[in-house]
C-alpha positions, 0 to 999 in steps of 0.5 A: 379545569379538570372534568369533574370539577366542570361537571360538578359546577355545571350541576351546581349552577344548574340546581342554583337557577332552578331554585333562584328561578320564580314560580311560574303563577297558576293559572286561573281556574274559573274562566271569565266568561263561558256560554253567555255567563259574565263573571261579575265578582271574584272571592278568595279562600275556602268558604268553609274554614272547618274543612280546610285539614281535609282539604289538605289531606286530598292536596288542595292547592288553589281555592277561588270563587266566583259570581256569573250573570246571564241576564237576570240569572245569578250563578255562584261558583266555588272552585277547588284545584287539587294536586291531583285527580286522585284528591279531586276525586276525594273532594267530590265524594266528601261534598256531596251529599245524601240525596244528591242525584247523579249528573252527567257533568264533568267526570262525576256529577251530582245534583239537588234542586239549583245546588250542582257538584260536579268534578274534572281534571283536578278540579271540583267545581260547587255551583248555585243558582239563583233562580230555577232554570232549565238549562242549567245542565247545559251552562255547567257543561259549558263551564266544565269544558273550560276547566284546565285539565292535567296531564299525566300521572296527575290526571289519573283518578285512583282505581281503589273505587273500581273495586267495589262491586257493582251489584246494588252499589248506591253510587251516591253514597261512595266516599273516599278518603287518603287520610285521617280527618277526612275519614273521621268525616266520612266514616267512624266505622273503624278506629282511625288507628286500625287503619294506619294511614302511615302506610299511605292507605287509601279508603273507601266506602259505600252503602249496599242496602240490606247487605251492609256498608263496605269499606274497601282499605288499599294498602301498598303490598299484601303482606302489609295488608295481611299484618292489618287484617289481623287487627281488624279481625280482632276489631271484627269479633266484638263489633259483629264485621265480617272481613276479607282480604284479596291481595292489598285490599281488605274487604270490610263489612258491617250493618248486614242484615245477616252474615249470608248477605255480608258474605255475598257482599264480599265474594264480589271483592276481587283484586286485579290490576285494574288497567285502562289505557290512560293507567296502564300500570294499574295501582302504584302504590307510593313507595314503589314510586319513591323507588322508582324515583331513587333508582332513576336518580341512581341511574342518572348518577352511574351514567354521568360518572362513566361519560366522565371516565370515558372522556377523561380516559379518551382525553387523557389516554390521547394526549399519552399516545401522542407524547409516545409517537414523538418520543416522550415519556407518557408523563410530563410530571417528571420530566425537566422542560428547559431551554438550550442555546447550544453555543459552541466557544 
């Protein structure tokens, strides 16, 4: 059988039993037991069905829900796994809400009275407790701390929101949205369409007391950020914004209590490549990573077509060489095999 036609059959059978293979089942993301809780009832589903288009804005792949007890204590949890931690992240921002405190629970948590949010990995975690207890910081840790984390690409949070200046930030008031209805939920500053997030834009907002609200909008490269501008900035002469753009981000801020103020907000936006060691390579927009991923596959293809061409030039080009050492044409097409008895009368 020719070469080719043995590496095309490979690929085939290959792709066939990736597609034919069943999926393996998720894992359980809520453990049965932790710290003394004993889990004694199990739901399915999202609890709030109005939510469900935003949650599959920020990738929502699994829903579960649980009831622990300890004792006389009751603790009714419901858990939400995204495809990422960049849609975990959102979640956490959407759920929380105003005069909740900030907790140290998981990566970000927050609190008020027995209600806790907290969120981890790719996971956000919406806990309530029956009755006021003192160590409930303590169980939430210890249930963080079984929560399934991811690795890799998937577990990085996004880095938009570590652009937004640090001086009078009220951090329980960030929101973060990668999509239209979540936006719409969060925010109704700017029209949905000057946004565009066709673009896979990334959005972010957040209160800075008497200097005004900042919405941050991450787009893929400057230049798309600078078409955008112009129609914000147009948006901005009759609605009183003041705007600013700093490479692929446009700064945007209302509610100032003067333009000085709103100018000083904005002189804080600066963007860098923010890196960290388990981001290295800072923000990757989508399409620099479809790129990357078409160019690895292209990669791929010209790698496998030359060990073709070599083997079959080794192969061939051997089998020619030992047909000339005994005397043969190089080519076997054209030449008559027959059998000769050679009798003599």
């Amino acid at each position: 059988m020719p070469l080719a036609r043995i590496l095309s059959c490979s690929v085939f059978f290959t792709s066939a039993l990736a597609f034919a293979a069943p999926a393996l089942p998720a894992a359980p993301v809520l453990p049965q037991s932790f710290d003394g809780w004993t889990e004694t009832a199990a739901a399915s589903g999202i609890a709030d069905s109005s939510d469900a288009a935003v949650l599959q804005e920020y990738g929502l792949a699994q829903s579960t829900g649980a009831t622990y007890s300890a004792g006389a204590q009751r603790l009714s949890v419901r858990a939400y796994h995204f495809a990422d931690a960049t849609g975990a992240y959102g979640a956490f921002t959407f759920f929380r809400q105003p005069g909740m405190h900030v907790e140290a629970i998981g990566h970000d948590g927050a609190s008020s009275a027995d209600h806790h949010l907290f969120w981890i990995g790719t996971t956000v975690v919406d806990a309530t407790f029956a009755h006021p207890s003192t160590d409930e910081k303590a169980a939430l840790n210890a249930l963080a701390a079984q929560i399934p984390r991811a690795g890799g690409a998937a577990g990085i949070p996004p880095s938009l929101p570590h652009y937004l200046p640090t001086a009078l930030l009220d951090a329980s008031s960030v929101k973060y949205a990668i999509g239209p209805a979540a936006y719409a939920r969060i925010s109704r500053l700017l029209p949905v369409a000057a946004i565009d997030f066709s673009q896979d834009t990334e959005v972010v907002t957040a209160q800075y007391g008497p200097q005004g609200t900042l919405t941050l909008l991450l787009y893929p490269t400057p230049q798309i950020a600078g078409a955008h501008l112009k129609a914000l900035d147009a948006l901005a002469k009759s609605s009183g914004f003041t705007t600013k753009r700093s490479g692929p981000l446009v700064a945007v801020v209302s509610g100032s209590s003067s333009l000085q103020k709103a100018q000083q907000l904005l002189s804080g936006v600066h963007f860098d490549d923010y890196v960290t060691i388990n981001h290295p390579e800072g923000y990757v927009p989508e399409t620099v990573k479809l790129y990357r991923l078409l160019m690895g596959i292209t990669m791929m293809v010209v790698i496998l077509v030359c060990a073709a061409l070599l083997l079959g030039f080794f192969l061939g080009g051997g089998r020619a060489l030992i047909r000339i050492l005994r005397g043969k044409p190089v080519s076997a097409v054209t030449e008559e095999e027959f059998i000769s008895l050679h009798l003599s009368r």
